[in-house]
C-alpha positions in Angstrom: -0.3 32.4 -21.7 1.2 30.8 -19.4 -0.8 27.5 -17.4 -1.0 27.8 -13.8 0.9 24.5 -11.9 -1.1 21.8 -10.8 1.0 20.2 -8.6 2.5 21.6 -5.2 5.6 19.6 -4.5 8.4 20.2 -1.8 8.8 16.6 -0.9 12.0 15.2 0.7 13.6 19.0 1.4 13.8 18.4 5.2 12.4 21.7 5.7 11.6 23.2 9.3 8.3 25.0 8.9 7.0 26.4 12.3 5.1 29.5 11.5 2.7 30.1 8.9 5.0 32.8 7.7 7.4 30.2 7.0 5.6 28.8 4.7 3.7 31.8 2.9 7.1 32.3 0.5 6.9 28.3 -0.4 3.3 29.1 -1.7 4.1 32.5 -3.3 3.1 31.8 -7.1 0.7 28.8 -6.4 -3.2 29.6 -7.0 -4.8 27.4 -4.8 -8.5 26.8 -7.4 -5.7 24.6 -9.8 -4.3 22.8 -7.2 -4.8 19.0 -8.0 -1.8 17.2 -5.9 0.1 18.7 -2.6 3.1 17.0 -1.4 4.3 17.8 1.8 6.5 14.4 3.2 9.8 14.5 4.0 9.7 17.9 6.0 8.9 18.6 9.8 5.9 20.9 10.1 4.4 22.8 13.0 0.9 23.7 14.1 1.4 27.1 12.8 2.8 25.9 9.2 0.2 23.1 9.6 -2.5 26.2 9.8 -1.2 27.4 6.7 -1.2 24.8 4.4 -4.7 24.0 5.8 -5.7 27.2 4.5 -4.1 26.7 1.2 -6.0 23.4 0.8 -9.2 25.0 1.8 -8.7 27.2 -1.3 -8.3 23.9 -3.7 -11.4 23.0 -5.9 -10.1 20.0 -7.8 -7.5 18.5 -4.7 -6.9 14.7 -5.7 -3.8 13.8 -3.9 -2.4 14.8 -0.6 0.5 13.5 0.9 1.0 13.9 4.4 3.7 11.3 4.8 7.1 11.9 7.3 5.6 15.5 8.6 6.2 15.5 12.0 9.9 14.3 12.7 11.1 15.7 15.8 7.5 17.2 16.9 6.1 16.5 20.3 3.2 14.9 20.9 0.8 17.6 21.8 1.8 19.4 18.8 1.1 16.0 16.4 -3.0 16.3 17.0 -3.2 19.9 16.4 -1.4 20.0 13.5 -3.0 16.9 12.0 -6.3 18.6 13.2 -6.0 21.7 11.2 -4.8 19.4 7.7 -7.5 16.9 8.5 -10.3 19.5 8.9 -8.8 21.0 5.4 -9.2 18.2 3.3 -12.8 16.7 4.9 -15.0 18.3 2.4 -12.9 17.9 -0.7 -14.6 14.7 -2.4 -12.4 15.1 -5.6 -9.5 13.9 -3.0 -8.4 10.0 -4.3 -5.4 9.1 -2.2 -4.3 10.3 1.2 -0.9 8.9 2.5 0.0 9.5 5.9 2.7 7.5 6.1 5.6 7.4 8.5 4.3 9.4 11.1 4.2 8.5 14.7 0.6 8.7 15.9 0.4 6.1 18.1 -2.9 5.6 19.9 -2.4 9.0 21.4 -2.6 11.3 18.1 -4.8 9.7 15.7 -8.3 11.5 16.9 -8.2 14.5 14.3 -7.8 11.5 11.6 -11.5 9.6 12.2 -13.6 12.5 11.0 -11.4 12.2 7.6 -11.4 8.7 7.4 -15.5 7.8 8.2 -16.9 10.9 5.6 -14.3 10.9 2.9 -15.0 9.1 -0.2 -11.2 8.2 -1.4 -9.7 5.6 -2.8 -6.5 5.1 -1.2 -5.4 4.9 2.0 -2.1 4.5 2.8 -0.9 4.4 6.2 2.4 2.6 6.7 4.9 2.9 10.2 2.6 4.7 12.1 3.3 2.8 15.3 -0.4 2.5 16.1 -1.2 -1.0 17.8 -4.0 -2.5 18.2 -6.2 -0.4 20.2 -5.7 2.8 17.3 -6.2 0.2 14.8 -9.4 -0.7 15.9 -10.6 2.8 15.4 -9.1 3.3 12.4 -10.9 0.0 10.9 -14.2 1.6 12.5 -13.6 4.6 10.7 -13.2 3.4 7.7 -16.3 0.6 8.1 -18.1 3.8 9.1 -17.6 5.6 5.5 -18.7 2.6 3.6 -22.1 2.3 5.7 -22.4 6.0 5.0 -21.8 5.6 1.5 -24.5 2.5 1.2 -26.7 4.6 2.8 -26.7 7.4 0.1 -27.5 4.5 -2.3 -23.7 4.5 -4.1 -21.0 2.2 -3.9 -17.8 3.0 -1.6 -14.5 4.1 -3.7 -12.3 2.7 -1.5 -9.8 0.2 -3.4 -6.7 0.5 -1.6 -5.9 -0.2 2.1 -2.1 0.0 2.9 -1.0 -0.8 6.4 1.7 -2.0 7.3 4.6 -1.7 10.1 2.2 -0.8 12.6 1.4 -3.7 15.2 -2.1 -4.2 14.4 -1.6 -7.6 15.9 -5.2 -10.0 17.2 -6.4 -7.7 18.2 -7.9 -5.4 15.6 -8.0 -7.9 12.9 -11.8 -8.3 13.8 -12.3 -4.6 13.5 -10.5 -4.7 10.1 -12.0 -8.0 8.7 -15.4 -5.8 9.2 -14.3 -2.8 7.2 -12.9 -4.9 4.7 -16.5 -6.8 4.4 -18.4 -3.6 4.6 -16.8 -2.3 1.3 -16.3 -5.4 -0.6 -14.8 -3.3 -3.0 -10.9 -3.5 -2.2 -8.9 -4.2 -5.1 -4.9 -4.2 -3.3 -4.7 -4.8 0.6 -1.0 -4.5 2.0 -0.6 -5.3 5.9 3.0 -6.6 6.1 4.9 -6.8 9.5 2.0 -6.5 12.0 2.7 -9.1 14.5 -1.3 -10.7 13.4 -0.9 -14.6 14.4 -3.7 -17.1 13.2 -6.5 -16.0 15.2 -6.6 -12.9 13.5 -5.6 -13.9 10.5 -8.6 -16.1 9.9 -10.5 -12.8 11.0 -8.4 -11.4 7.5 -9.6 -14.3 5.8 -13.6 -13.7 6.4 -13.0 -9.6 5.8 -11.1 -9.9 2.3 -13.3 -13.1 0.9 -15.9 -10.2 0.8 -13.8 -8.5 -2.0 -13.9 -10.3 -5.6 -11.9 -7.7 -7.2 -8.8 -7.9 -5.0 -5.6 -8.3 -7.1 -3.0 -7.5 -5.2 -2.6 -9.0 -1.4 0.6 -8.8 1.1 0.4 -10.3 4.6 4.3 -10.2 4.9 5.7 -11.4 8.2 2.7 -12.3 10.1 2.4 -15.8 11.4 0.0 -18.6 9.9 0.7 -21.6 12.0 2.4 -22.5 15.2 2.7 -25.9 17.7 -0.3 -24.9 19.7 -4.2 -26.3 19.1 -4.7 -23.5 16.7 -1.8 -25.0 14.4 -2.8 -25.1 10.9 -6.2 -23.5 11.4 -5.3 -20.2 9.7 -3.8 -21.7 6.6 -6.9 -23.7 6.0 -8.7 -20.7 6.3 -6.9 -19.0 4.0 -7.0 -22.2 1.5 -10.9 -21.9 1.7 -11.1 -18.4 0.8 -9.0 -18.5 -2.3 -11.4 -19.4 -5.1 -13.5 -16.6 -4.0 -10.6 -14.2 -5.2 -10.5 -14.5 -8.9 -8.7 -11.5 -9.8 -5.9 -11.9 -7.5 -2.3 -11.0 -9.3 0.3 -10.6 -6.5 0.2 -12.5 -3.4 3.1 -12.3 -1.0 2.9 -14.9 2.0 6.5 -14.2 2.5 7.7 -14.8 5.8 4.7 -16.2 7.6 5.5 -20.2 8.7 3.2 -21.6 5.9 4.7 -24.8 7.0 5.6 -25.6 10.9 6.5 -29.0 10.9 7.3 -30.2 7.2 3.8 -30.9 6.6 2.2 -29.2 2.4 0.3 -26.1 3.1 -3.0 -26.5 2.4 -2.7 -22.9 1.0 -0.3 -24.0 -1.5 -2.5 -27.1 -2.4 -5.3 -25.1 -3.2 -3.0 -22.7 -5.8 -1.5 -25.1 -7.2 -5.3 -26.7 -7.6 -5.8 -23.7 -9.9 -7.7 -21.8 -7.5 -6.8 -18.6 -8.8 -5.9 -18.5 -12.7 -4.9 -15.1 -12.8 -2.4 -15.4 -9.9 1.4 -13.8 -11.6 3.5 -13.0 -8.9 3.6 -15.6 -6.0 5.8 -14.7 -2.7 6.8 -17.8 -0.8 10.4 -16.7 0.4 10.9 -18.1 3.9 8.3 -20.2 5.0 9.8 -23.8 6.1 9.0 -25.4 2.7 10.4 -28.6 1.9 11.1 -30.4 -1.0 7.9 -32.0 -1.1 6.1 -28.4 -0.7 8.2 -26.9 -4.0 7.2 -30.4 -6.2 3.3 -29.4 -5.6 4.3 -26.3 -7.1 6.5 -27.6 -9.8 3.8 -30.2 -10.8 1.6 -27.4 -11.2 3.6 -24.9 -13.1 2.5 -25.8 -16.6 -1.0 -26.4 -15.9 -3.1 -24.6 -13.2 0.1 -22.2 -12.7 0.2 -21.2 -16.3 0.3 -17.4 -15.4 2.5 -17.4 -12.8 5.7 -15.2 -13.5 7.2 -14.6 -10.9 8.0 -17.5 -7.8 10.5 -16.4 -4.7 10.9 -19.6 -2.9 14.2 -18.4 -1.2 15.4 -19.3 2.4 13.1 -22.5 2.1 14.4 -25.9 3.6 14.4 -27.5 -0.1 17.7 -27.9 -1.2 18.8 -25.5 -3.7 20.3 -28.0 -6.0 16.8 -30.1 -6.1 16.0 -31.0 -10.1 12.4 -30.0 -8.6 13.6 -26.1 -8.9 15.3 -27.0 -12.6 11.3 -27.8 -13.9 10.3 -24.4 -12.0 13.2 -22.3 -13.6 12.7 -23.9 -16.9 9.0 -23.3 -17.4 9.0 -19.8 -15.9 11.9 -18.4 -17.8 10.3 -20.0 -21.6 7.1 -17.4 -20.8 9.5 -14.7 -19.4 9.2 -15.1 -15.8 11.5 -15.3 -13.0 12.4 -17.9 -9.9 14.1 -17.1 -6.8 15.7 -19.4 -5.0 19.5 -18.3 -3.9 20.5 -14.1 -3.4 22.0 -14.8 -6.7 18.7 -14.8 -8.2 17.4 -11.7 -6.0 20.9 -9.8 -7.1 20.4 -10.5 -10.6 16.6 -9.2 -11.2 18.0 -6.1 -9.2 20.4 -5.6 -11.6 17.7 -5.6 -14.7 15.3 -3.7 -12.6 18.0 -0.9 -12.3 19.4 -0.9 -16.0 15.5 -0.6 -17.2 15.6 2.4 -15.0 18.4 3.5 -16.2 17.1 3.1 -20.0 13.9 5.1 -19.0 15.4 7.9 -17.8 16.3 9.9 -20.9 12.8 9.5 -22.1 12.2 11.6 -18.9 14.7 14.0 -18.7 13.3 14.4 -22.7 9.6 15.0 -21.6 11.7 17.2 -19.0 13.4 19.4 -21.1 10.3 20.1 -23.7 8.1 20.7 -20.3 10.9 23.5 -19.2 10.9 24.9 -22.7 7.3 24.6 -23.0 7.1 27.2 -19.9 10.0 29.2 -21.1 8.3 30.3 -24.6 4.9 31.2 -22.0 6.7 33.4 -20.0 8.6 34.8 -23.3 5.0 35.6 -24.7 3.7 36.9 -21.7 6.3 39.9 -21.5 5.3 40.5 -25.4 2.8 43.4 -25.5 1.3 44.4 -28.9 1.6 48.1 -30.1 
């Protein structure tokens, strides 16, 4: 007998569904009660289609996944909140659902209504929301939301799900990094928070600081391209901040501070002091690229590198004011590569791990297109021994 699919997938087909009879023959063959993941990004879909793929998911029992990401390219803006409205309302009750991505669609300020419902009742545990051009004043709701569900979930006596917040690209700036540093708090239970490129500056990331200190468990942290220090009175406040916060993160893994003037006039991050102190002994993957570090800056680290940085793998100090031929990257370099890590200092270094990422790819593909093939055959011999009837 054959098994019904689990999975309803039409990503990246840059279909134009407008109707709900366009998309009836897309869902011919599909029984909604064994639906477990829906995939709908990468195709531009009205408030008609919108209706019936809310009616689908209405249908699903088990719904874990649903990605809503890149849906409305080319819609206007009064058709964005009534089509998110009827996909929203869909998936409110189903408390199987784990992620939600709703990436790469324009909401702006203007459309994001239907998603605060969703996002203050439902018990997920990722949420990624990524280019969604929302600024700061939709980004205060959204934070609100969001610190609304995890009061809601204390007050039922359990502990929120939520362990993944991804938010980037979408010009949160000051002012909603209060909002968020509460929803952060209020869960304490975050275990990756991305929020690259969103013009914050060191008010609100000290704000970030107080939120995520809240959140043991965190292991994987990007603040990308926001700014930690400038020439005015608040100068280095947000970097000290950050250094005070970093022993209460045990579990952090990835940190990528990439971008974000860690230094503004020569001077050793207090940030970087405090790591290399051994502040966080589980810390691998450390993203410094771009952040007016001087020599003096990349010896703290290089000092460091056999003892409190002893799990570090992976170091990207590139587009730093050290010197690229210092003997202080050689130590770096030679300790990381003897436990099978990686530096980066020149685009050399960047072109070459690229190269090994891709050929690992490339040696991991037939053990796919294996599982592939026996999945295809697999279905071939059910529908075979469906047609055989028994005389």
């Amino acid at each position: 007998m054959t098994s019904k699919p689990r999975v309803f997938d039409i990503r990246g087909q840059s279909l134009k569904l407008e109707t709900e009879a366009d998309v009836e023959p897309l869902l011919d063959g599909y029984d909604p009660k064994f639906i477990e993941e829906i995939y709908l990004g990468g195709n531009t879909i009205g408030v008609g289609a919108s209706k019936a793929f809310a009616a689908f998911i209405d249908k699903t029992e088990s719904l874990s996944i649903a990605d809503l990401s890149n849906i409305f390219v080319g819609r206007l803006i009064s058709e964005i909140p009534l089509a998110l409205d009827h996909l929203c309302t869909s998936l409110l009750p189903k408390q199987s659902l784990t992620v939600i991505d709703l990436s790469d669609n324009a909401f702006g300020e203007r459309s994001i209504a239907p998603l605060l419902p969703l996002l203050s009742h439902n018990r997920f545990q990722t949420l990624r929301l990524k280019n969604n051009g929302l600024g700061p004043a939709a980004g205060i709701r959204i934070a609100n939301a969001l610190r609304e569900s995890a009061k809601l979930t204390k007050a039922e006596g359990k502990v929120s799900n939520l362990r993944t917040v991804i938010c980037g690209q979408n010009r949160l700036e000051n002012g909603s990094a209060s909002a968020w540093a509460a929803a952060f708090e209020e869960h304490g239970t975050l275990e990756e928070v991305r929020m690259p490129q969103n013009g914050i500056r060191m008010a609100g990331i000290r704000e970030l600081a107080r939120g995520l200190k809240k959140n043991p468990n965190l292991r994987y942290l990007d603040l990308q391209d926001n700014t930690f220090t400038d020439d005015t009175d608040e100068g280095l406040s947000a970097v000290d901040a950050w250094a005070d916060v970093l022993a209460s993160l045990p579990a952090l893994h990835t940190f990528n501070l990439s971008d974000c003037v860690l230094s503004h006039g020569g001077e050793i991050p207090s940030v970087l002091q405090k790591l290399a102190s051994g502040s966080n002994p589980k810390l691998v993957d450390l993203q410094l690229q771009n952040n007016n570090l001087d020599a003096s800056s990349v010896t703290v680290l290089a000092d460091a590198i056999s003892t409190h940085l002893y799990a570090l793998k992976r170091l990207d100090l590139q587009d730093n004011d050290a010197d690229e031929d210092d003997e202080v990257y050689d130590t770096l370099r030679e300790a990381l590569t003897a436990r099978g890590g990686r530096l980066l200092v020149t685009e050399e270094d960047e072109e070459e791990e690229e190269e090994e990422e891709e050929e690992k790819e490339e040696e991991e593909k037939p053990a796919a297109q294996t599982a592939t093939a026996e999945e295809v055959l697999e279905k071939e011999l059910g529908d075979l021994m469906g047609k055989v009837r028994l005389e």
